[in-house]
TORRO-962360 format. One record per residue (C-alpha): residue number from 1; x, y, z. Coordinates in steps of 0.25 Angstrom, whole numbers. Each point is the difference from the previous one (the first is absolute). Layout:
BEGIN
{pt NUM, {X, Y, Z}} ...
This chain:
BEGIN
{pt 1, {271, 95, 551}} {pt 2, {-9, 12, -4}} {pt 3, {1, 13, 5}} {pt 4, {-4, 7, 12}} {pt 5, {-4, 11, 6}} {pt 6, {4, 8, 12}} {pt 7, {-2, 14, 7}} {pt 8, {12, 9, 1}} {pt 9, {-1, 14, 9}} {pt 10, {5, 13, -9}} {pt 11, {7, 10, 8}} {pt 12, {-14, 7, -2}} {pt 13, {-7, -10, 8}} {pt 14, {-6, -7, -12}} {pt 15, {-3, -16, -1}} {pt 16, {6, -2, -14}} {pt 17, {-3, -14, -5}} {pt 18, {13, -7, -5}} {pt 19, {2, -15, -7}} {pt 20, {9, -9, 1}} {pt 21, {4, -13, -5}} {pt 22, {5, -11, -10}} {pt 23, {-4, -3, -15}} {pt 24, {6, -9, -9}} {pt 25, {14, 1, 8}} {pt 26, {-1, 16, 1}} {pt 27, {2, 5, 13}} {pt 28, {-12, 13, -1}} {pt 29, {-2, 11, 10}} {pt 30, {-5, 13, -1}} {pt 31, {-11, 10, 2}} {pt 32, {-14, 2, -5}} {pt 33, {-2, 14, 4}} {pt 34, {-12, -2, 6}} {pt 35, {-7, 1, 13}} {pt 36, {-14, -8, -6}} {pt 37, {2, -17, 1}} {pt 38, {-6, 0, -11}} {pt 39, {7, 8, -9}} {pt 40, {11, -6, 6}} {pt 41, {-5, -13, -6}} {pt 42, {-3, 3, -13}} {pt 43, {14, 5, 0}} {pt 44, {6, -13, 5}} {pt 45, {-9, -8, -8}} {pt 46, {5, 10, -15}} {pt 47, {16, -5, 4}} {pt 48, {-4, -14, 1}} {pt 49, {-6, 0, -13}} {pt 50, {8, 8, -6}} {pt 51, {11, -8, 4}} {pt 52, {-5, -15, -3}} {pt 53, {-2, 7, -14}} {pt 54, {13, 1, -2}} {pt 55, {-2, 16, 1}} {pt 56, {5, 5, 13}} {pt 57, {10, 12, 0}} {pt 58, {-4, -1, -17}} {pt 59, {3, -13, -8}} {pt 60, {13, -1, 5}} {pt 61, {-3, -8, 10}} {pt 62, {-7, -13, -6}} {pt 63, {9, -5, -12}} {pt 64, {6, -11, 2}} {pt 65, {13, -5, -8}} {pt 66, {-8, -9, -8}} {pt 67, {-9, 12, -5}} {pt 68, {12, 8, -2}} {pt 69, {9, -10, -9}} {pt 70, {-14, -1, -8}} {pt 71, {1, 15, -3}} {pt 72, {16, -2, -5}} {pt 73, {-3, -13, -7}} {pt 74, {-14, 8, -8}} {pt 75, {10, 10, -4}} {pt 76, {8, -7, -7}} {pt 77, {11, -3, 9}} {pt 78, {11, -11, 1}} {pt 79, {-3, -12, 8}} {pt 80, {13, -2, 4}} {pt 81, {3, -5, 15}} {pt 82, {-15, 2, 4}} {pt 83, {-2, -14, 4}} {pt 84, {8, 0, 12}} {pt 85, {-4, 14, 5}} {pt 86, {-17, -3, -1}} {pt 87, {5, -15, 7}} {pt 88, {6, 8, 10}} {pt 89, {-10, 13, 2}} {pt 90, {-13, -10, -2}} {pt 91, {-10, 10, 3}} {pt 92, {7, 10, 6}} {pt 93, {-6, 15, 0}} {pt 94, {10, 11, -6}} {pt 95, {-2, 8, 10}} {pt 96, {7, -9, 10}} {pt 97, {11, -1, -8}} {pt 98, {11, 7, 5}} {pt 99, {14, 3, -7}} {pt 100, {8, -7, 13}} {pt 101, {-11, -15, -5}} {pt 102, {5, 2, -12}} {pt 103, {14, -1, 3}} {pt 104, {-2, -10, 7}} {pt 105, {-8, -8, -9}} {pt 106, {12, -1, -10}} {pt 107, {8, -5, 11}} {pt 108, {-10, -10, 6}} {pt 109, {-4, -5, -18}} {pt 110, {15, -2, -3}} {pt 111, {7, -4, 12}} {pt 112, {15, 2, -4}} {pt 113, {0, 7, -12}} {pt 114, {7, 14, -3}} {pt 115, {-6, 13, 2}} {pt 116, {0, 3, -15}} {pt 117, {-10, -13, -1}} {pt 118, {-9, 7, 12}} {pt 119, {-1, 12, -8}} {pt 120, {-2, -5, -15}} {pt 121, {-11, -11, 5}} {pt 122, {-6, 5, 13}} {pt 123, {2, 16, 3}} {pt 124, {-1, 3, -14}} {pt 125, {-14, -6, -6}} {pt 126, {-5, 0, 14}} {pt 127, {2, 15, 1}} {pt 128, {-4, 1, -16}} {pt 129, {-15, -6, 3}} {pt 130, {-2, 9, 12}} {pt 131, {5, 15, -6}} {pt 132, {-9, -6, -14}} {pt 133, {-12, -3, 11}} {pt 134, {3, 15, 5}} {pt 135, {-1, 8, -13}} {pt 136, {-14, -8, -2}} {pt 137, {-2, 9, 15}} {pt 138, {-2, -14, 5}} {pt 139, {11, 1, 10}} {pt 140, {9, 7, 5}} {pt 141, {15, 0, -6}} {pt 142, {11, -7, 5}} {pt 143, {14, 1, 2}} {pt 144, {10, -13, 1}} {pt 145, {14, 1, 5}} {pt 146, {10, -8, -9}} {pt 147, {9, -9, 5}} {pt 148, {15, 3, -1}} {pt 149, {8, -11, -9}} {pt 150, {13, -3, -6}} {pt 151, {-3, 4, -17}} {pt 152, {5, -10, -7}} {pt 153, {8, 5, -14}} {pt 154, {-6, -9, -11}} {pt 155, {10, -3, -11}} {pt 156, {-3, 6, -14}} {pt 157, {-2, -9, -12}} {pt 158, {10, 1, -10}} {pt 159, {-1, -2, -16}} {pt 160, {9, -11, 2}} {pt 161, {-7, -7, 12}} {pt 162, {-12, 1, -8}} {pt 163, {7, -6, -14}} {pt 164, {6, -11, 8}} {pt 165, {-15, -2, 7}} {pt 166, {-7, 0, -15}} {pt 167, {9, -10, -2}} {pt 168, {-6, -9, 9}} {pt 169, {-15, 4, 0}} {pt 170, {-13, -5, -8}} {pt 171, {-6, 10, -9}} {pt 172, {-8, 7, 10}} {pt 173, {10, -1, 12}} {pt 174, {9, 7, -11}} {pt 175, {-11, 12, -4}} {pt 176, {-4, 3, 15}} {pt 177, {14, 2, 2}} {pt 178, {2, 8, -12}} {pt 179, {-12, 9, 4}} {pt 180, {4, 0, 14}} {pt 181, {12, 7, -2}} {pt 182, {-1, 8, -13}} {pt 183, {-13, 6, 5}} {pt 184, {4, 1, 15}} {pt 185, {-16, -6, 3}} {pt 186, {-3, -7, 13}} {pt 187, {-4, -14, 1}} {pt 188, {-15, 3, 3}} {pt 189, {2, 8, -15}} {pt 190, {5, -10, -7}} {pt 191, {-11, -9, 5}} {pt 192, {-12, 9, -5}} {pt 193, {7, 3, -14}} {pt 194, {-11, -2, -11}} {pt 195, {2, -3, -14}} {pt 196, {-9, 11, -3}} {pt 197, {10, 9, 10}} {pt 198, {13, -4, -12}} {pt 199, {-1, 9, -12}} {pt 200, {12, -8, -8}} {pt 201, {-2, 11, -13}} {pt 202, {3, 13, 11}} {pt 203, {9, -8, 7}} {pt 204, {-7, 4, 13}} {pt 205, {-5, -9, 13}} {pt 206, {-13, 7, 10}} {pt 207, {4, -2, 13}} {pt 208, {-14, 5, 6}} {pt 209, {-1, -5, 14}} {pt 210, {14, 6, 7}} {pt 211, {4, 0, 13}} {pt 212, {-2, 17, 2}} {pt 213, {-14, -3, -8}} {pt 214, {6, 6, -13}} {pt 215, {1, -6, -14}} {pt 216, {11, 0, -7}} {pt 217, {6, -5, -15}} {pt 218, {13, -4, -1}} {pt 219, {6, -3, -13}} {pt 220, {3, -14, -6}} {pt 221, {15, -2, -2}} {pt 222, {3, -9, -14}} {pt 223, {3, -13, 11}} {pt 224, {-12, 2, 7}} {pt 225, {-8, 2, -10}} {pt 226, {6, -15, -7}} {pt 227, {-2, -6, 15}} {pt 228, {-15, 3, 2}} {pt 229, {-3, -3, -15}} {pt 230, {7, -13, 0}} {pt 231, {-11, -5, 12}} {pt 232, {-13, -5, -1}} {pt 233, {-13, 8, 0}} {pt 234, {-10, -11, 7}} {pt 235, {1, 9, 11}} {pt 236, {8, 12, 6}} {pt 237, {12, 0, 0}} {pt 238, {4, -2, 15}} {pt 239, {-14, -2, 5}} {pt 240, {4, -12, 11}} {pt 241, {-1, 2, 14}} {pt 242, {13, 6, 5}} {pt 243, {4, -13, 8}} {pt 244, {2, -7, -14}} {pt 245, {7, 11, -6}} {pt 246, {10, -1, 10}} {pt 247, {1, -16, 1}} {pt 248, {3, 1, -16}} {pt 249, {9, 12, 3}} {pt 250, {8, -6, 11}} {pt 251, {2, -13, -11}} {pt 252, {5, 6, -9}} {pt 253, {12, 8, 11}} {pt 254, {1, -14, 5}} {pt 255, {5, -4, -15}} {pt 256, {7, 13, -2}} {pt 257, {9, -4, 14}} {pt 258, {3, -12, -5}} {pt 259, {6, 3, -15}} {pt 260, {7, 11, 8}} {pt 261, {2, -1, 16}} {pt 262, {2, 15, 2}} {pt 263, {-14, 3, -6}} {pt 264, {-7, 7, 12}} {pt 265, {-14, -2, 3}} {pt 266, {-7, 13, -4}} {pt 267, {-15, 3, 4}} {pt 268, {-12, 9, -9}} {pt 269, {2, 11, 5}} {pt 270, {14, 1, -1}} {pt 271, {-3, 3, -17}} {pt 272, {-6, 12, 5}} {pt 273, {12, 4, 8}} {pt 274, {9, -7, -13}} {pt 275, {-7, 11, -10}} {pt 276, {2, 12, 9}} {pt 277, {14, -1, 2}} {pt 278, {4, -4, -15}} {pt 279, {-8, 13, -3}} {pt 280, {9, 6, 11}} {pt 281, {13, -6, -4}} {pt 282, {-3, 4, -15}} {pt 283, {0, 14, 2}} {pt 284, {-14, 3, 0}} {pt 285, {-3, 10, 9}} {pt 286, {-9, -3, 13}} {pt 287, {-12, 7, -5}} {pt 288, {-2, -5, -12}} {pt 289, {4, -15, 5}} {pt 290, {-10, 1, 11}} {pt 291, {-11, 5, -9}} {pt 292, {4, -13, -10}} {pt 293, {-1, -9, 13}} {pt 294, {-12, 7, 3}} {pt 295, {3, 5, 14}} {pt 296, {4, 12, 8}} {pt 297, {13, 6, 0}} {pt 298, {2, -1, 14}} {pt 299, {-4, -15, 0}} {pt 300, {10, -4, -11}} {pt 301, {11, 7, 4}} {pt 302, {-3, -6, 16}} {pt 303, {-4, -13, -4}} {pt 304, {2, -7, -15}} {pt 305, {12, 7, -2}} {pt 306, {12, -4, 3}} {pt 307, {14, 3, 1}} {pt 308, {11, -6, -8}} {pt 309, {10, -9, 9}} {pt 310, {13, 4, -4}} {pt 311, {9, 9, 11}} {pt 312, {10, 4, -11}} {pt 313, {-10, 8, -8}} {pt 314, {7, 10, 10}} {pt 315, {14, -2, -8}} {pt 316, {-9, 9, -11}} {pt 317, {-1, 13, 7}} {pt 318, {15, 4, -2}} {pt 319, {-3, -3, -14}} {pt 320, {0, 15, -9}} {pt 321, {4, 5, -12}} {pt 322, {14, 2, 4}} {pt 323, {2, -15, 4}} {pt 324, {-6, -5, -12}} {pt 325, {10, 8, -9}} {pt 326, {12, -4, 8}} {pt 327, {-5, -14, -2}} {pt 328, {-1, 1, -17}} {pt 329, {16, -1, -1}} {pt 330, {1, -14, 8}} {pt 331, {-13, -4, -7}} {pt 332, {6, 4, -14}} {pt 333, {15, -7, 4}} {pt 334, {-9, -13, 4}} {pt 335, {-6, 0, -14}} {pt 336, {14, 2, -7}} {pt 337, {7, -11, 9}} {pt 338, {-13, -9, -6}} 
């Protein structure tokens, strides 16, 4: 209902006109300062306008979730789980949106699921459209509890998972793997690899559209190298949709289990994972492995690399020089009685 207007006595003993009332689902009261009705009115009359223009309190007040995921999606932004949230939120304004909704909304969109699939495909784009909305000063900035989950430790890709995978895989199965795991790229890469992106001469691939928005150019080890130039170059390399990429993936694990029943079922990711730790493992020290993985320090010592499972590495800190001369004389006996 529209607003109106009623007399309040000051302390003073003035009649000071004040409004009241609902617009839109916003509960509005206040005070025109006034003692005239009709500059009262014409101040009633400026909220209602202002307001139905989507421009009470500022511009914060009328965008709508719609508008805002228009914004994200005009700067370039993925698209990734929209569809839900904008099924979800309809027309919905912003400003109405409140951290405890959002929450609520992963729960109430994936019924069931973890908290880590709240957070990466609720909370997460969610919160990104609004805070992008926000810098545009079209709304205010908002700030989204995660939810607390179990993290799971993805196993690492190993040289030899990947041979005995290869052995198995078509052509392009074979050189997404390859790239995967020699270049540490995430699947969403992989899929936006141009030709033009593959210097074969240099020995470089352009990895332009990352994750933390900066491009990168990771070399091209000599099997890589075979792998992509051995594929055909009607269209990019890995340009199919993600769930074809995985069905095809996913064949060739199934072929790989069945030559070799302890073959385990190893995801995309897990190449990223796979790289970082050979790196690791190889002596290579953290920063300069990070920096080929193309990631923070403190995200591949946290996340990708992993430690080596083997409890008797211990046996090795009683190992100094002194033990190792004492064992030269047995070593040297062993080769005699040879």
């Amino acid at each position: 209902m529209p607003l109106k207007l009623f007399k309040r006595r000051t302390i003073a003993g003035k009649e000071i006109w004040h409004y009241r009332g609902t617009l839109d689902g916003d509960r509005l009261r206040g005070t025109t300062g006034t003692t005239n009705r009709k500059t009262a009115e014409k101040f009633v009359a400026k909220i209602e306008r202002r307001h139905s223009e989507g421009g009470y309190d500022g511009p914060k007040r009328g965008l709508t979730f719609p508008q805002a995921v228009d914004h994200y999606l005009k700067a370039g932004k993925s698209d990734k789980h929209l569809g839900k949230l904008e099924d979800h939120w309809k027309n919905t304004r912003v400003a109405k949106m409140t951290a405890g909704a959002i929450r609520q909304s992963a729960i109430e969109l994936y019924p069931g699921c973890s908290g880590a699939t709240w957070n990466r495909q609720v909370i997460t784009p969610t919160q990104a459209i609004i805070n992008h909305c926000a810098e545009l000063e079209l709304c205010a900035p908002i700030r989204v509890k995660r939810f607390k989950f179990e993290k799971k430790i993805k196993p690492p890709v190993t040289v030899e998972w990947l041979d005995e995978f290869c052995s198995h895989a078509d052509k392009q199965m074979l050189a997404l793997a390859t790239f995967m795991f020699a270049t540490a790229c995430r699947i969403s890469e992989a899929r936006r690899l141009q030709w033009s992106d593959i210097d074969f001469q240099q020995r470089t691939i352009l990895v332009r559209k990352t994750k933390n928005k900066q491009a990168r150019l990771p070399s091209m080890p000599q099997r890589l190298l075979v792998a992509l130039a051995n594929l055909d170059r009607d269209h990019a390399p890995f340009a199919s949709p993600e769930t074809t990429l995985r069905r095809a993936w996913d064949a060739v694990v199934a072929k790989a289990t069945e030559a070799a029943p302890g073959f385990r079922r190893m995801t995309f990711h897990s190449c990223r994972h796979g790289m970082a730790t050979k790196l690791l493992r190889d002596g290579i020290d953290p920063v300069t492995a990070a920096g080929l993985a193309g990631m923070s320090v403190q995200l591949f010592l946290s996340t990708y690399a992993h430690a080596m499972n083997n409890t008797r590495l211990t046996d090795q800190i009683f190992d100094t020089r002194l033990t190792r001369e004492e064992e030269k004389p047995e070593q040297k006996q062993e080769v005699r009685e040879k």
